[in-house]
Residue frames as qw, qx, qy, qz and C-alpha x, y, z in Angstrom:
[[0.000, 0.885, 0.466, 0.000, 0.00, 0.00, 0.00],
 [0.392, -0.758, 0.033, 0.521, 2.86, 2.43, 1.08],
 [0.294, -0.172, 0.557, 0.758, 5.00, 1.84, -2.28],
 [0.253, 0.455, 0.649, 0.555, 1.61, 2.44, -3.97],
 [0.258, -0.915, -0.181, 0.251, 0.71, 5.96, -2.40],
 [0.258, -0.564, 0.302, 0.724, 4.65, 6.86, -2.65],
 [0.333, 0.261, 0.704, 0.570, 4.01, 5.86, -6.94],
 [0.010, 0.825, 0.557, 0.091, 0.34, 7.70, -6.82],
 [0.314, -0.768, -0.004, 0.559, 2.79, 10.82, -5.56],
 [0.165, -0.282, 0.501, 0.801, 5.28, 11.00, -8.08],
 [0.255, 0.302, 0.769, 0.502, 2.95, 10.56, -10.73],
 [0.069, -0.860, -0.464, 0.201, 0.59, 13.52, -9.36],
 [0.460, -0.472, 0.214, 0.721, 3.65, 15.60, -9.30],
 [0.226, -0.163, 0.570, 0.773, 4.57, 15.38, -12.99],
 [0.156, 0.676, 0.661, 0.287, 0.95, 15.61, -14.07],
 [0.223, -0.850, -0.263, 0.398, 0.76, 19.08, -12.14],
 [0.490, -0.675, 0.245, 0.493, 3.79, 19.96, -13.82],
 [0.659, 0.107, 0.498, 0.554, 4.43, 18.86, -17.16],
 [0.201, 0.963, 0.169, 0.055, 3.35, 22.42, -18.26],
 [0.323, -0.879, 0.304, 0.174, 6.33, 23.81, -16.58],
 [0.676, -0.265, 0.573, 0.381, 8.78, 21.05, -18.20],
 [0.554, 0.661, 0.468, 0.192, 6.99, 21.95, -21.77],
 [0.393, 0.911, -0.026, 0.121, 8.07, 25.23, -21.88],
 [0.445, -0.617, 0.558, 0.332, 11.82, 24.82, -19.77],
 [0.522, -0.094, 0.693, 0.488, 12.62, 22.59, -23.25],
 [0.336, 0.900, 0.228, 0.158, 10.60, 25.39, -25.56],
 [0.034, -0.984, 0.157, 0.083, 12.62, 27.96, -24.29],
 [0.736, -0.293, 0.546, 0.271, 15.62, 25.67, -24.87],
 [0.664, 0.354, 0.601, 0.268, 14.74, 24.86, -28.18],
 [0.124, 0.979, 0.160, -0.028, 13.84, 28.33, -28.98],
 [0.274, -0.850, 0.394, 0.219, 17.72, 29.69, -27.66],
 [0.440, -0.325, 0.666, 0.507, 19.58, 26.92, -29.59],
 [0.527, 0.703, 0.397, 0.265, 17.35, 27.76, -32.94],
 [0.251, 0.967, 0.042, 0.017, 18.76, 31.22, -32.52],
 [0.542, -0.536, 0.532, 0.369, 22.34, 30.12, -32.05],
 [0.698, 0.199, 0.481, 0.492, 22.49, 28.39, -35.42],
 [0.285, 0.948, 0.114, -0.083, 21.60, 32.01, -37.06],
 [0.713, 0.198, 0.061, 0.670, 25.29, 32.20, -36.58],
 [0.034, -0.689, -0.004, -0.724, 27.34, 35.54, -35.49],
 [0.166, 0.053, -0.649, 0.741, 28.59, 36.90, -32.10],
 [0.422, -0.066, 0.488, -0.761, 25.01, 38.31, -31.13],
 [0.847, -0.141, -0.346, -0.378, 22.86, 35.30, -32.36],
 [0.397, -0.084, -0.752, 0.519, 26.08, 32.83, -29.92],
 [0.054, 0.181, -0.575, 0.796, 25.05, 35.46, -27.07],
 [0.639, -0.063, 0.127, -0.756, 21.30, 35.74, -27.03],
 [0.826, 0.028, -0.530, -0.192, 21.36, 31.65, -27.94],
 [0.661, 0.143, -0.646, 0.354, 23.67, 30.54, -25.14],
 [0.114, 0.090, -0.628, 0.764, 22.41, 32.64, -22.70],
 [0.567, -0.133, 0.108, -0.806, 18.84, 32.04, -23.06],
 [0.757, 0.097, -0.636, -0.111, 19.74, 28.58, -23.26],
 [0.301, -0.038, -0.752, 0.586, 21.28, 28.63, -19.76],
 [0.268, -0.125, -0.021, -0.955, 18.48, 30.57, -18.91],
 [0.696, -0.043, -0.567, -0.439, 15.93, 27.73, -19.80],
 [0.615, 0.026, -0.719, 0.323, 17.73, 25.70, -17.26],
 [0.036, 0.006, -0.553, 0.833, 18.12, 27.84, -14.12],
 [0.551, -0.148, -0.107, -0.815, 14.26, 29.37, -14.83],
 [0.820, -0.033, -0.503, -0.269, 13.56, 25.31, -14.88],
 [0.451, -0.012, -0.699, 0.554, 16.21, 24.42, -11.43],
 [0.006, 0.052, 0.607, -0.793, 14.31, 26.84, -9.87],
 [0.435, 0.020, -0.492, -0.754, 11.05, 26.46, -10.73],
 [0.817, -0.133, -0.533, -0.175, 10.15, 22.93, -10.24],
 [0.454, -0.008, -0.681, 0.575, 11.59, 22.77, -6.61],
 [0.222, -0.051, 0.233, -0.945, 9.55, 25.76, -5.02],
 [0.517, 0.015, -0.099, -0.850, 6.69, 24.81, -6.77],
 [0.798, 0.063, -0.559, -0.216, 6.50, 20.94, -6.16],
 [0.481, 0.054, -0.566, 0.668, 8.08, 21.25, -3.08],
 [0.045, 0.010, -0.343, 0.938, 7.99, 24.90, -0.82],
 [0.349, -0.108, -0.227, -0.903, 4.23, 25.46, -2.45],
 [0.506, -0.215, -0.808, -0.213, 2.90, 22.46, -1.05],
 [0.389, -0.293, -0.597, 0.637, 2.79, 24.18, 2.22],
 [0.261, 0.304, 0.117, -0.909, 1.73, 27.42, 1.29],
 [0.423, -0.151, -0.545, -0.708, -1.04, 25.69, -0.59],
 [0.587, -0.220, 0.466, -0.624, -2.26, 24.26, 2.65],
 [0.851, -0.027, -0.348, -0.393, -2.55, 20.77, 1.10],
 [0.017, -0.493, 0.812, -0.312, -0.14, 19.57, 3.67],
 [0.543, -0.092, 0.618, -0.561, -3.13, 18.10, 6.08],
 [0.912, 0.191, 0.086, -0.353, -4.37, 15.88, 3.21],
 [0.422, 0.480, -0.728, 0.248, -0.58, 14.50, 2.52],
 [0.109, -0.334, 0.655, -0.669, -0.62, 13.64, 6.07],
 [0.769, 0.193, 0.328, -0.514, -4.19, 11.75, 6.22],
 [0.790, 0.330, -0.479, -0.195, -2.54, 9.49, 3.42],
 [0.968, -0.197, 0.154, -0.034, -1.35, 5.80, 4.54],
 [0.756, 0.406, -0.088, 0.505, 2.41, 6.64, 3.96],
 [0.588, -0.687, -0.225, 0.362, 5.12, 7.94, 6.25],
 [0.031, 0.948, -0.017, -0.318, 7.03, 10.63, 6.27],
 [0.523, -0.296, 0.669, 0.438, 10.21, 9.07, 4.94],
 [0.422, 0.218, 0.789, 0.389, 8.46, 7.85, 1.77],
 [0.138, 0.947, 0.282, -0.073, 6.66, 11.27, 1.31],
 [0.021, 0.805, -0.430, -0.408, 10.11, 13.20, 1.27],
 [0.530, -0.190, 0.780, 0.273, 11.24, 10.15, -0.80],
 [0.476, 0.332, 0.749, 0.319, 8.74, 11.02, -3.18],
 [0.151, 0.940, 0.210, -0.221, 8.98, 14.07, -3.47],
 [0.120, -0.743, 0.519, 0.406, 12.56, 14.17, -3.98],
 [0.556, 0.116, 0.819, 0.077, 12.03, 11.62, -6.63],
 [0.286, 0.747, 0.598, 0.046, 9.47, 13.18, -8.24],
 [0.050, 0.956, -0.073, -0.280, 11.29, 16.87, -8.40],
 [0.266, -0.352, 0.809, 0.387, 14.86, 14.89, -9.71],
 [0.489, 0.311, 0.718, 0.386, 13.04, 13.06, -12.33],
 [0.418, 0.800, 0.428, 0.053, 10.96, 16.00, -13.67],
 [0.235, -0.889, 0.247, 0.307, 14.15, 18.05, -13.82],
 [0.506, -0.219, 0.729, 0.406, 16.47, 15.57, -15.24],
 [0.519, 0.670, 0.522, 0.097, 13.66, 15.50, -18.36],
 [0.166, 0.963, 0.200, 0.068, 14.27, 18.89, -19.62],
 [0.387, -0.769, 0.485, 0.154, 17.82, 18.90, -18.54],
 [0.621, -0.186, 0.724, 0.236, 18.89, 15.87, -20.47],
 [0.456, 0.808, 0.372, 0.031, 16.61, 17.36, -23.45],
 [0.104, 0.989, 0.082, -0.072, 18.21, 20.24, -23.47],
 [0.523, -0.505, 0.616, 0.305, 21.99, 18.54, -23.00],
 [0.619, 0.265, 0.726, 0.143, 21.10, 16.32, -25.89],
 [0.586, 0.699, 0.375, 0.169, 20.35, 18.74, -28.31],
 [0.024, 0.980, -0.118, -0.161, 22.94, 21.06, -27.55],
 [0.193, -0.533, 0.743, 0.355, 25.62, 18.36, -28.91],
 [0.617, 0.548, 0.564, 0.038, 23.07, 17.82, -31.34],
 [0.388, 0.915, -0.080, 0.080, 23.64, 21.41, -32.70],
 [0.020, -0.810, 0.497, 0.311, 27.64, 20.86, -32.32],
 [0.499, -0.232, 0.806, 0.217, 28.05, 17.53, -33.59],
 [0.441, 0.486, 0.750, -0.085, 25.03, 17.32, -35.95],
 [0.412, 0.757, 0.403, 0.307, 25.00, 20.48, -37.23],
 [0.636, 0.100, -0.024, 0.764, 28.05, 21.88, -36.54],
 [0.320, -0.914, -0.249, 0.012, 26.39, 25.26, -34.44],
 [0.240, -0.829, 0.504, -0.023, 30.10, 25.75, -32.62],
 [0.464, 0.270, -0.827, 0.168, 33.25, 23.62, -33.19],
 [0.817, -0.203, -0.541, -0.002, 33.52, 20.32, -31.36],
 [0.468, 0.321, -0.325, 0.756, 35.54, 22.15, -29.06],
 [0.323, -0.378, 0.048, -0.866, 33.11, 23.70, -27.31],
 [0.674, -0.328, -0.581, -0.318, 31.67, 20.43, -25.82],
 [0.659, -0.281, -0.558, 0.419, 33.60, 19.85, -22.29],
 [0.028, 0.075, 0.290, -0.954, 32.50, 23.82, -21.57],
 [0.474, -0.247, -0.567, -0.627, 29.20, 23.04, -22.73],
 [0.715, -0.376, -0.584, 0.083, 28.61, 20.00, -20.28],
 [0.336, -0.218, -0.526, 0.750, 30.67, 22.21, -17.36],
 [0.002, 0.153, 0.090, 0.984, 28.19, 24.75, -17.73],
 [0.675, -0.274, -0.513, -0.455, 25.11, 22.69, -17.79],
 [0.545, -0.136, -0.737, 0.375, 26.19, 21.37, -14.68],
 [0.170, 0.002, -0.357, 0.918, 25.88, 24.53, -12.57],
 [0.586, -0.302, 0.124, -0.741, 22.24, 24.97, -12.81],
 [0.883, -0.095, -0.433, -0.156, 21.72, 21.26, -12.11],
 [0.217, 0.057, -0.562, 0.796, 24.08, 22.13, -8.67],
 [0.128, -0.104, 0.302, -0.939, 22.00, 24.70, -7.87],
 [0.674, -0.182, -0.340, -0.630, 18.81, 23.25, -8.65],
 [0.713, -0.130, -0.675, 0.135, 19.91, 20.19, -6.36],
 [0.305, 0.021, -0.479, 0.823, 20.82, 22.74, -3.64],
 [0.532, -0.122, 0.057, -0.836, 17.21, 24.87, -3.92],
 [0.522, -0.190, -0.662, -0.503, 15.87, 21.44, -3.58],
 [0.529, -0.035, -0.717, 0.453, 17.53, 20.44, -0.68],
 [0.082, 0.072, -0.438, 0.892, 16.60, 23.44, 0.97],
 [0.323, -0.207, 0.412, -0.827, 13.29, 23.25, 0.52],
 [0.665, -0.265, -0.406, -0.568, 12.71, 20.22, 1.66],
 [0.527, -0.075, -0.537, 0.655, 14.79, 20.07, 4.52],
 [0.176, -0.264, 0.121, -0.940, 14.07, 23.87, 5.41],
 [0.122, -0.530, -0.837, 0.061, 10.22, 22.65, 6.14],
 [0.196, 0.823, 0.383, -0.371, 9.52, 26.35, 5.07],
 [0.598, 0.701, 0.287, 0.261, 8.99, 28.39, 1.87],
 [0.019, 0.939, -0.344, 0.016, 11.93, 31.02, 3.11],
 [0.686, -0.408, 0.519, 0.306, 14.55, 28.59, 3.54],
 [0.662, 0.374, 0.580, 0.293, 13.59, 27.42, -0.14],
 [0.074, 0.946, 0.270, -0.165, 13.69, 31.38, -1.06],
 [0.152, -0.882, 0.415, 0.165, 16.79, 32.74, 0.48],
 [0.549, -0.464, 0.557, 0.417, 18.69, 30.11, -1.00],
 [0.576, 0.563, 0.499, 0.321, 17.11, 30.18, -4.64],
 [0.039, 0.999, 0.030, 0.002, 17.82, 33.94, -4.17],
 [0.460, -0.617, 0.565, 0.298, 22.06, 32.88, -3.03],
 [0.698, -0.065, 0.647, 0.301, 22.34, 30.40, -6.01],
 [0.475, 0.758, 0.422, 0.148, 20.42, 32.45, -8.80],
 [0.002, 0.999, -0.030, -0.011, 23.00, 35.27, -7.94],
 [0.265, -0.480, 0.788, 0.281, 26.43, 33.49, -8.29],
 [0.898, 0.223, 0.367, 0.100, 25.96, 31.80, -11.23],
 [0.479, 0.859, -0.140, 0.118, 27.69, 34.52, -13.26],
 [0.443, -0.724, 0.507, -0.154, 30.46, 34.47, -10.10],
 [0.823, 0.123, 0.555, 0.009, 30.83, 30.25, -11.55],
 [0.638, 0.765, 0.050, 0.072, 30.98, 31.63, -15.08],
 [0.052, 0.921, -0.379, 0.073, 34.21, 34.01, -14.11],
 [0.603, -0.577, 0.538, -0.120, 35.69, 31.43, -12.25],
 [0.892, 0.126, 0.381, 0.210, 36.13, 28.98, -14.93],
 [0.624, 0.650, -0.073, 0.427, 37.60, 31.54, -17.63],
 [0.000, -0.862, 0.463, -0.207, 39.91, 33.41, -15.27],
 [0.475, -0.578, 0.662, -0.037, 41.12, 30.03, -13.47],
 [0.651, 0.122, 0.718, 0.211, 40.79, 27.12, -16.13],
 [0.262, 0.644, -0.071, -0.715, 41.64, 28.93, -19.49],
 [0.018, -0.107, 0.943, 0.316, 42.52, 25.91, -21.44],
 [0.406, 0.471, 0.754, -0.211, 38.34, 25.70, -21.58],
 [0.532, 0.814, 0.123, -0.197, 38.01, 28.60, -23.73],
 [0.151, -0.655, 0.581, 0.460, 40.96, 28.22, -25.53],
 [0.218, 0.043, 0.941, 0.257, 40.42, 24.76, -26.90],
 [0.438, 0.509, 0.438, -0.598, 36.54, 26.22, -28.08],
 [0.649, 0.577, -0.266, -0.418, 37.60, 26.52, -31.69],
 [0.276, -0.214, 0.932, -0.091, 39.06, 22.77, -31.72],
 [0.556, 0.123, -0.663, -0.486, 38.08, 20.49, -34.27],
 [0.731, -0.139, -0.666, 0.052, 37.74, 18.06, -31.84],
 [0.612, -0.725, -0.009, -0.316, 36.21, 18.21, -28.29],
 [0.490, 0.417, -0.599, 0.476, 39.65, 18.20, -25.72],
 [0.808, -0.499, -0.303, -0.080, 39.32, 16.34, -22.71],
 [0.215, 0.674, -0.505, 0.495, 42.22, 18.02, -20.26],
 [0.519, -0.197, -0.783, 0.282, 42.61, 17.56, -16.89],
 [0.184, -0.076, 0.007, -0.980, 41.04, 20.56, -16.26],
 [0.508, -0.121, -0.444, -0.728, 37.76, 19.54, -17.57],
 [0.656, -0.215, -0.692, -0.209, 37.80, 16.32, -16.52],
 [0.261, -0.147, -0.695, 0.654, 38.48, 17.01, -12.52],
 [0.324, 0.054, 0.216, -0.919, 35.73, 20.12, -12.43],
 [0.686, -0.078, -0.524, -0.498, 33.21, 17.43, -14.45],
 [0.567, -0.160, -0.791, 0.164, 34.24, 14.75, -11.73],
 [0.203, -0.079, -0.645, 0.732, 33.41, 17.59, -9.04],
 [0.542, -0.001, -0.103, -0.834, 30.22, 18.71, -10.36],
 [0.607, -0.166, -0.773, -0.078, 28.95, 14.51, -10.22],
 [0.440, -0.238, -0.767, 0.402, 30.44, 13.92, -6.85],
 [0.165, 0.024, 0.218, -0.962, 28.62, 17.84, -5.57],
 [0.630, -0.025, -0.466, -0.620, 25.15, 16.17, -7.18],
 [0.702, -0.120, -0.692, 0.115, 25.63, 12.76, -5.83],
 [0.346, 0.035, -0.666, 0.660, 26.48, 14.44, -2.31],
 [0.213, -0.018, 0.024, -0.977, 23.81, 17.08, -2.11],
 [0.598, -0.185, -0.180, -0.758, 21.09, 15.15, -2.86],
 [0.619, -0.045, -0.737, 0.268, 22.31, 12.03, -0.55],
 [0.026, -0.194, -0.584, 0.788, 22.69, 14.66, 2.43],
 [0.401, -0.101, -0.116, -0.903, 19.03, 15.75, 1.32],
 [0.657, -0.041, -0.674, -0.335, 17.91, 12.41, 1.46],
 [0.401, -0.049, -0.764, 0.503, 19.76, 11.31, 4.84],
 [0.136, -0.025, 0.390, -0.910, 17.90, 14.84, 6.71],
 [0.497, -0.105, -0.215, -0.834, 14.73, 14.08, 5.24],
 [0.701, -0.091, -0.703, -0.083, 14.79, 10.55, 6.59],
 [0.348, -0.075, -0.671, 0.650, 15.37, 11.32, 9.98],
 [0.228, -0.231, 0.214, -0.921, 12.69, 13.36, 10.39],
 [0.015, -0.253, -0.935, 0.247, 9.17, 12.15, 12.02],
 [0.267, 0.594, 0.620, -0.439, 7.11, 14.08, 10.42],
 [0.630, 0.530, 0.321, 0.468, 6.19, 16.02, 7.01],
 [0.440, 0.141, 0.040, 0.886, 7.61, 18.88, 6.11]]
């Protein structure tokens, strides 16, 4: 009965939602149509409403599948279901990771569509691609955490408000301390340093940690959020 309830969750979730995924991989699409136009200001307005897509989408689907469930008052009928609190944050953090990953992997997928497929940006451009993508998919793992750990809609706030403001602060940090990323950009052929590959292996193991320690807090608790 419990594992069906925790299923009957996620699956409420992404119905509620799939509006919100539709347009996070419109506006995607939309930013890497205007990339191919080709030209420094079609790259800028493409690549940065592309990242755009993302973050709008990390923060988005956490607040609102999450934080809002409280300020919609539907707590008390969560709570009147035949499922404990564990398996409620379990499905919730389930259910906010999968509908994230959707639109994220979309949106990964076609952007080394347009370099591989149709040559958009040299091949060169891929192992800053993928480090980039990472960083809302940090942050988005970090606004979750908070608010469903927080067990209120300011926790889930002040830290969408900390992460949405240092992304550019991320940006700097890679071209002023790892320049061998944009260097290698015009590169026939996508260059795996050791650069790349250590900041890729710390963006995983930041993902893999974050939403473990989200998991552990949420399990200890004894009641819902």
């Amino acid at each position: 009965m419990g594992s069906d309830v925790t299923l009957r969750l996620i699956m409420k979730d992404w119905r509620l939602h799939s509006p919100v995924i539709a347009l996070c991989v419109m506006g995607g699409v939309i930013a890497l149509a205007i990339l191919r136009i080709g030209g420094q200001t079609a790259f800028v307005l493409g690549a940065g409403f592309f990242f755009i897509s993302m973050i709008f989408c990390a923060t988005a689907l956490p607040m609102s599948n999450i934080a809002n469930e409280r300020k919609k008052q539907t707590l008390a009928f969560m709570m009147s279901l035949p499922v404990s609190s564990a398996r409620y944050g379990a499905a919730k953090l389930v259910s906010t990771v999968g509908m994230f990953l959707i639109p994220w992997v979309t949106l990964v997928a076609a952007a080394l569509w347009m370099i591989l497929g149709r040559h958009a940006l040299p091949n060169g451009t891929i192992p800053s691609t993928l480090i980039l993508a990472n960083l809302p998919f940090i942050g988005f793992c970090l606004i979750t955490g908070a608010a469903l750990v927080g067990e209120s809609e300011a926790w889930g706030t002040a830290v969408t408000a900390i992460v949405n403001s240092t992304y550019w602060f991320g940006w700097y940090l890679l071209a002023t301390y790892c320049p061998t990323l944009t260097h290698n950009w015009t590169s026939p052929v996508a260059v795996w340093n050791p650069a790349a590959l250590k900041i890729l292996g710390a963006q995983f193991a930041s993902i893999v940690v974050i939403l473990g320690a989200t998991m552990f807090l949420q399990s200890r608790k004894r009641d819902f959020i």
